[in-house]
C-alpha positions as CSV (number, residue, x, y, z in Angstrom):
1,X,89.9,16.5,-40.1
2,X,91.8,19.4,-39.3
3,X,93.9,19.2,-35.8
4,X,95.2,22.2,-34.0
5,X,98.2,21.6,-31.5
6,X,98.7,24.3,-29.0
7,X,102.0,26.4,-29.2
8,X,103.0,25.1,-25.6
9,X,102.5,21.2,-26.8
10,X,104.9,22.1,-30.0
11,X,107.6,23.9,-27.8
12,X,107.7,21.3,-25.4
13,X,107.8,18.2,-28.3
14,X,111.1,20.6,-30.0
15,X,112.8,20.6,-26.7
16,X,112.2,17.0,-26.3
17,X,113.4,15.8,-29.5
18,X,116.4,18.4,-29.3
19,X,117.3,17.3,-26.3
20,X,117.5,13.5,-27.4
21,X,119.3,14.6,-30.5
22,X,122.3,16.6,-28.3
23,X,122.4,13.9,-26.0
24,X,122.6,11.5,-28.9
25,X,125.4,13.5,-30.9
26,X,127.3,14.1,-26.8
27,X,127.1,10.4,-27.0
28,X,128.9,10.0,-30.2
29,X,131.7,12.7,-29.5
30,X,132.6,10.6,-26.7
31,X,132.6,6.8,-28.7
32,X,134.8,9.6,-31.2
33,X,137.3,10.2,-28.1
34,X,137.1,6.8,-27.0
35,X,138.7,5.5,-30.2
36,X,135.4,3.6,-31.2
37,X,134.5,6.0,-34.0
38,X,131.2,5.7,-36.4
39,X,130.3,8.1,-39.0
40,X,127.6,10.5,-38.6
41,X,128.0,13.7,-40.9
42,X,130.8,12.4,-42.5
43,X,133.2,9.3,-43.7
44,X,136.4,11.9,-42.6
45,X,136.9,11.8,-38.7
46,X,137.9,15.0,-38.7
47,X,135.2,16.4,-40.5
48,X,132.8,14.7,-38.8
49,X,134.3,15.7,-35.2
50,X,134.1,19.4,-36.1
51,X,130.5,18.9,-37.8
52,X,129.3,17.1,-34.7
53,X,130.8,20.2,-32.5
54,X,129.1,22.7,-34.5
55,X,125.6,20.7,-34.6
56,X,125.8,20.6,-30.6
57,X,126.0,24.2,-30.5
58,X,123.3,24.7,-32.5
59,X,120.8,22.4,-31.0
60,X,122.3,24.3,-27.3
61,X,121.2,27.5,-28.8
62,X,118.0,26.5,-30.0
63,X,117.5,25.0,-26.5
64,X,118.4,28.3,-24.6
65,X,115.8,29.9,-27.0
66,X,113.3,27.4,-25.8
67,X,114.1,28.0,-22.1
68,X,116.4,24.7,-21.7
């Protein structure tokens, strides 16, 4: 059984997801700032500040793409 999702339905499940993701990763920049720090890219707080930075404004373009 073959099913066929319409191009609207896809675009708006992406900007959903994406959109739970940024807030997600907005979330753990601030627990970063607050001092209460868990690792999501990377075991290096540093590292994983600037990886969490860079995958925020990705998933903001993508957004803007989608008309977010």
């Amino acid at each position: 059984m073959k099913v066929e999702i319409p191009d609207e339905a896809v675009g708006h499940v992406v900007r959903q997801d994406l959109s739970f993701m940024l807030a997600s990763l907005r979330a753990d920049l601030q627990r970063h700032k607050n001092g209460q720090w868990c690792a999501v890219f990377s075991a290096n707080k540093k590292e994983d500040v600037k990886q969490i930075k860079a995958t925020i404004t990705a998933f903001e373009t993508v957004l803007r793409y989608y008309g977010e």
